[in-house]
VOGU-3710 file (C-alpha; in Angstrom, 3 decimals, decimal comma):
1> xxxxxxxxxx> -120,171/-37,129/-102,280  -117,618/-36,917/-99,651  -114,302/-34,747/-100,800  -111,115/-36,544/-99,455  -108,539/-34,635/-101,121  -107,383/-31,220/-102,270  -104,341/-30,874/-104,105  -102,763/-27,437/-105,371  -99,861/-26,430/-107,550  -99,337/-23,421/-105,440
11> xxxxxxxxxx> -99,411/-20,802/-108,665  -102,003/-17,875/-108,934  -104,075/-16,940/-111,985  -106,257/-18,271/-113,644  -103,683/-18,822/-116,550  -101,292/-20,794/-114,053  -103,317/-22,105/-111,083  -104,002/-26,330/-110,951  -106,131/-28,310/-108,526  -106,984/-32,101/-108,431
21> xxxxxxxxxx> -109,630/-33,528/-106,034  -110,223/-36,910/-104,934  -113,819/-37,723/-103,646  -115,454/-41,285/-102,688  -119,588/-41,849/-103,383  -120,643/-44,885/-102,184  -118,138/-47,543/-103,832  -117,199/-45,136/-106,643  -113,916/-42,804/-106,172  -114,156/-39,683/-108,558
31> xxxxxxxxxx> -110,683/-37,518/-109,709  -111,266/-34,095/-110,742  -108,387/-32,613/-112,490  -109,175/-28,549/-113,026  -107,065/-26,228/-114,644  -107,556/-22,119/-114,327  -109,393/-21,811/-110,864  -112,924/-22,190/-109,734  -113,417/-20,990/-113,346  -111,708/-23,191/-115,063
41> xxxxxxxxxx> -111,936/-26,363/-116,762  -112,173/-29,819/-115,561  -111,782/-33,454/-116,541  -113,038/-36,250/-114,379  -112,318/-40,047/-114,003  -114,137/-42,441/-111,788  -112,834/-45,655/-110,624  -114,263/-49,036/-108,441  -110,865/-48,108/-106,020  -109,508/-45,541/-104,191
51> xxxxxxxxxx> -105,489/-47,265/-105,145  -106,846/-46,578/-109,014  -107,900/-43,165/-107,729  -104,834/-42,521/-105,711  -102,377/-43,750/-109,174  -103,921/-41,498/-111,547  -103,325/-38,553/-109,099  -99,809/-39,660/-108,600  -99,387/-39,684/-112,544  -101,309/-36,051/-112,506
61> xxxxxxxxxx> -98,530/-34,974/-110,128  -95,668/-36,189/-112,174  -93,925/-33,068/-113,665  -92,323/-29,141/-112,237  -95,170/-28,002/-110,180  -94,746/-28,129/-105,964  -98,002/-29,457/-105,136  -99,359/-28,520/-101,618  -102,479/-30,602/-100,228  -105,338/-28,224/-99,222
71> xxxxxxxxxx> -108,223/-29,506/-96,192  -111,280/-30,765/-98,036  -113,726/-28,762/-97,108  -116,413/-30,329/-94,613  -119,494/-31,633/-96,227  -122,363/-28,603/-95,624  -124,120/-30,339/-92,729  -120,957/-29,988/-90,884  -121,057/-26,982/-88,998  -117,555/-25,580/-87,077
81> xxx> -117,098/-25,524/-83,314  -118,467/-21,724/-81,322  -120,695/-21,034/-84,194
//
């Protein structure tokens, strides 16, 4: 599963902090929306496209929160450049 996505409400705390994820397997594009850090609790959807994919996270984003988008981390066969 390839992460292609990593979206953050910018709060701290496990009481305040919100990510969503998008990642693609195959033909299948998964949403993970977590509340309360690494921690914390999730709920996933899974859709045949990445526009489904891509509306549900633009209906997660609706609301007060400045999102920032994080790098999706590299998948672990990746390895960085000097090391």
């Amino acid at each position: 599963m390839e992460q292609r996505k990593h979206l953050w409400n910018g709060k701290w705390g496990r009481l305040a902090r919100r990510d969503i994820f998008l990642r693609v397997d195959a033909d299948r594009w998964h949403v993970e929306q977590r509340a309360g850090g690494a921690e914390g609790i999730s709920r996933f959807y899974e859709y045949g496209s990445a526009d489904e994919a891509e509306d549900t996270i633009r209906a997660l984003l609706d609301g007060p929160d400045t999102w920032r988008e994080l790098s999706p981390r590299p998948p672990s066969g990746w390895t960085l450049p000097n090391s």
